[in-house]
C-alpha positions in Angstrom: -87.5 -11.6 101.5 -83.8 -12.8 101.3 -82.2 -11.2 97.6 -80.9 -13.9 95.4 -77.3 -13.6 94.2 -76.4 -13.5 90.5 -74.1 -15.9 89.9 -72.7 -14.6 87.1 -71.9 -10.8 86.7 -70.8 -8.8 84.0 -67.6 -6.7 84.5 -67.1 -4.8 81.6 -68.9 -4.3 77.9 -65.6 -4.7 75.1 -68.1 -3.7 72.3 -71.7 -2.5 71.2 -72.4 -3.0 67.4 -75.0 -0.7 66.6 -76.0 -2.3 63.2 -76.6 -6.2 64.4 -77.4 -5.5 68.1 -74.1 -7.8 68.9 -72.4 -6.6 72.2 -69.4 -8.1 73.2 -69.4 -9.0 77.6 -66.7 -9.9 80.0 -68.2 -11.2 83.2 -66.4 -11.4 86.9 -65.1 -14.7 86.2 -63.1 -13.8 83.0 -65.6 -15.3 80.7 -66.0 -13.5 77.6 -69.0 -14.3 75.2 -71.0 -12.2 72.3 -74.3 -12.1 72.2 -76.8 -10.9 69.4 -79.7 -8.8 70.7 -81.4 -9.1 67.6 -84.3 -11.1 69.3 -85.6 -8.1 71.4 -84.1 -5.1 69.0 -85.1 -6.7 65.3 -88.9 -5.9 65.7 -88.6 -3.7 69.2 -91.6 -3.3 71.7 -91.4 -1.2 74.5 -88.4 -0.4 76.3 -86.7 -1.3 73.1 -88.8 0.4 70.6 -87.3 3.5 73.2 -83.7 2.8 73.0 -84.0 2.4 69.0 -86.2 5.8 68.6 -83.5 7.6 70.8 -80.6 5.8 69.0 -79.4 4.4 72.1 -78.4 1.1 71.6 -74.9 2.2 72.1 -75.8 3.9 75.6 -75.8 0.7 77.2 -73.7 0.4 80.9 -73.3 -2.3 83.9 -75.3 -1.8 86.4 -75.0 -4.0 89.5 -73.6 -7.0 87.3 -76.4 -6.3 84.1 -76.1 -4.9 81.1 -78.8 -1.9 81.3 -80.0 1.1 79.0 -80.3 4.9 80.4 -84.2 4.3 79.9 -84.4 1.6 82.0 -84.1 -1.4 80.0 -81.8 -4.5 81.6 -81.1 -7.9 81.0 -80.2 -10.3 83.4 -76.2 -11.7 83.2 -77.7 -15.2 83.4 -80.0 -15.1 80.9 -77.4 -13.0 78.3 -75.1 -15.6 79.4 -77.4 -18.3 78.5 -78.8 -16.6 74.9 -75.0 -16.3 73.8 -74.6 -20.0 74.6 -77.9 -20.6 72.5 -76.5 -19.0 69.7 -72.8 -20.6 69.6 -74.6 -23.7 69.3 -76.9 -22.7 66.3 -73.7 -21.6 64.8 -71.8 -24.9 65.1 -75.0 -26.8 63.9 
């Protein structure tokens, strides 16, 4: 099975706000975007319900291209990428 490629990687996290799940991305290309993680983190199952128990939101790190949570937890650069497009656009509207 041939891996696919993420198109879009993130290089560095600029900022993790604890108290709106808002983390602030830089991806490989130099694009920088914000993204609230409010969807998954406002009522948290799982993996999430974890990182909130723990008070680990702030633990997050890159790991090959993803944002990603000591427990396990990751999102995909896409799909972060994606969400923080969805949300500019509510904004504006």
């Amino acid at each position: 099975m041939k891996k696919q490629k993420l198109s879009n990687k993130i290089k560095k996290i600029k900022s993790v706000n604890t108290e709106n799940y808002k983390v602030s991305l830089v991806y490989e290309n130099g694009k920088k975007v914000n993204v609230s993680l409010s969807p998954y983190f406002d009522k948290p199952k799982g993996l999430a319900a974890e990182i909130l128990r723990g008070n680990l939101f702030d633990k997050c790190f890159i790991e090959l291209g993803a944002l990603a949570w000591p427990n396990g937890l990751e999102f995909c650069p896409d799909a972060l990428l994606q969400l923080s497009q969805e949300q500019e656009n509510q904004d504006v509207a």
